[in-house]
N, C-alpha and C positions, 0 to 999 in steps of 0.2 A: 504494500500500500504506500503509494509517495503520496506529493503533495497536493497533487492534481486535485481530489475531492476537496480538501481544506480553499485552496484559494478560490476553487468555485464559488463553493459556501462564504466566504467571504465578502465576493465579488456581489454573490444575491444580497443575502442578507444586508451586506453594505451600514450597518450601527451611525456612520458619519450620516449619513443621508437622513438617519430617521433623527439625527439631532434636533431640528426645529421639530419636528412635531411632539418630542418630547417635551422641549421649551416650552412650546404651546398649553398642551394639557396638562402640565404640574405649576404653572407660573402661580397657582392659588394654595399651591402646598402649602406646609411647613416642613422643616428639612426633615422632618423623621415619616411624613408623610413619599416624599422623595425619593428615600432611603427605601424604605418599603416596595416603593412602584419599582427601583431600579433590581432590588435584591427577584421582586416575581417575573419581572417580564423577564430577568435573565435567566432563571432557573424555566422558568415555560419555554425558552427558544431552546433551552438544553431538551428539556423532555421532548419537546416535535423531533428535536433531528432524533435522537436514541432511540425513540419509538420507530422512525421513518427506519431505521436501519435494522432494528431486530422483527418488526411486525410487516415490515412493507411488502417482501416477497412473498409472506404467506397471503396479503392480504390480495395479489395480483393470482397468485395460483388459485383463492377460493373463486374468483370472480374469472376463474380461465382467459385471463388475460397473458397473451408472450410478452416476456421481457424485451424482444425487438418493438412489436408494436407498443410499446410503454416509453421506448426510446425515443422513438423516431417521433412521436406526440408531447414527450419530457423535452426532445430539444427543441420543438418550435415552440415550446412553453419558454422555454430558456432563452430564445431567442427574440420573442416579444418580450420580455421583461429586458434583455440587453437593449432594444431599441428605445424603449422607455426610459431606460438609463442613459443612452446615447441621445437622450431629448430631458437631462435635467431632471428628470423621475424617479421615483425611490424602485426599484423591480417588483415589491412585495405592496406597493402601495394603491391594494384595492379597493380602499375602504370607502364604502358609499355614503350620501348626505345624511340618511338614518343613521349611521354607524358615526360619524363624528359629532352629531348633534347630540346623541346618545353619550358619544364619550365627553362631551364638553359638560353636559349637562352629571354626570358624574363627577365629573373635577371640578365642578361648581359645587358639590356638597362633598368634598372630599374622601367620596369612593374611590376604589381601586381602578386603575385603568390600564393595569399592566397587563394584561393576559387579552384584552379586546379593547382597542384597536392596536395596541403597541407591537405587542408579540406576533396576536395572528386580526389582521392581515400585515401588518406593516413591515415587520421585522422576519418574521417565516410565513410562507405560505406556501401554494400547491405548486410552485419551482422550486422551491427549499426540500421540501417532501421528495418530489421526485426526481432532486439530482441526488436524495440520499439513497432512494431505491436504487439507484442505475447503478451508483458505486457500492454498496451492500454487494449484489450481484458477483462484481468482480473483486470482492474478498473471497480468497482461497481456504482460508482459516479463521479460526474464529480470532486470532488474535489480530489478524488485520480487520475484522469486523469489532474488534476491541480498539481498533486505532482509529476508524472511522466516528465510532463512537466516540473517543477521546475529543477527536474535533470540535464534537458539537459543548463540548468540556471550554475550548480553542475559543470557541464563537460565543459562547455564553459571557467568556472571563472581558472578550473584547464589548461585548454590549456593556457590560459594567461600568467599564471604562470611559467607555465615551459617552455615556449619560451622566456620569461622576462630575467629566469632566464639559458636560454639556456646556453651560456658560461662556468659560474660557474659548473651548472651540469656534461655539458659534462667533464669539469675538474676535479671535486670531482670522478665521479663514476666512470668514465671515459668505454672504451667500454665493458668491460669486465663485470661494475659493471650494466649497461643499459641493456644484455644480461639475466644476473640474475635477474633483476626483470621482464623483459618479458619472462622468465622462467615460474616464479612462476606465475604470470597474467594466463599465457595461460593455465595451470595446475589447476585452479582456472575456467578456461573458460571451461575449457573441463568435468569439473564435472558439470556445470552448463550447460552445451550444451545437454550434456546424459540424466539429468531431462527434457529438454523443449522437448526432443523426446520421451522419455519414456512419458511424458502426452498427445502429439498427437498420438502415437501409440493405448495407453488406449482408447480415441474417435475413432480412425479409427475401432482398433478391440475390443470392450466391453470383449471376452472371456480373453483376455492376463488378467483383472483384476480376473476373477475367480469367475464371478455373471452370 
């Protein structure tokens, strides 16, 4: 297992990108309120990828679905979310006017908002899920399915961080500088979206490979 899964999952998930929206929906906290939102949404992005990784291929085998055509559908999932990203967009950022209003209106009476909109959709969602399937798959053992997993350990500790250090961020880079780097992410996503379809296309049709 190298690093290929980890910078994908990075690349999506993207933690800098969801910086204003965290800004946004805690600006009424108090810092233990904060604390709180940062410690669940990161332990919730941990659980989606770990679950994506140990339950995912059983959950394609009950519904008889091949792991090719999961690819080839995983990377043009991946690769609209890269476009998104290559348009200044968070990849995970599907949350609809109900779902913001809902969440404003919770951070207005300081409920929890980490696990909806934070986590899912904003931070993990159904590209997060299924670049974790696709790499599960091509763990050989379980201890590369134990490093896979570790990742989302990786990606959890990084969400922490950059809502910790949300303020500063957003001040240092400010929007302009948060747009260029989920520039280059998404550009980075989209090369790596085009491989995970090119290797299901290879399974679906053997002749594309030229044997």
């Amino acid at each position: 297992m190298d690093f290929k899964p980890l910078i994908t999952l990075l690349a999506i998930v993207n933690p800098l990108a969801i910086v204003p929206f965290f800004i946004h929906y805690t600006q009424g906290f108090s810092r233990a309120q904060r604390q709180r939102t940062i410690l669940v949404s990161s332990t919730a992005a941990f659980i989606v990828i770990a679950a994506s990784a140990l339950l995912g291929l059983q959950i394609l085998e009950f519904f008889g679905i091949s792991l090719a055509s999961f690819q080839v559908g995983g990377g043009m999932l991946l690769l609209t979310s890269a476009l998104s990203m290559l348009n200044a967009q968070p990849a995970e950022a599907r949350a609809n006017a109900d779902e913001v209003h809902d969440a404003e209106a919770k951070a207005a009476v300081g409920a929890s908002i980490a696990v909806v909109p934070l986590t899912i959709p904003l931070l993990t969602g159904p590209a997060t899920m299924s670049t974790v399937v696709i790499y599960a798959e091509k763990a050989k053992n379980f201890a590369q399915l134990g490093t896979l997993v570790s990742y989302g350990v990786v990606i959890a500790l990084a969400t922490a961080l950059c809502f910790s250090l949300a303020t500063p961020i957003a001040r240092v880079l400010g929007k302009t500088g948060i747009n260029v780097m989920t520039r280059l992410m998404g550009l980075i996503l989209a090369a790596l979206a085009v491989e995970v379809m090119a290797d299901g296309l290879h399974k679906l049709f053997p002749v594309l490979t030229g044997h």
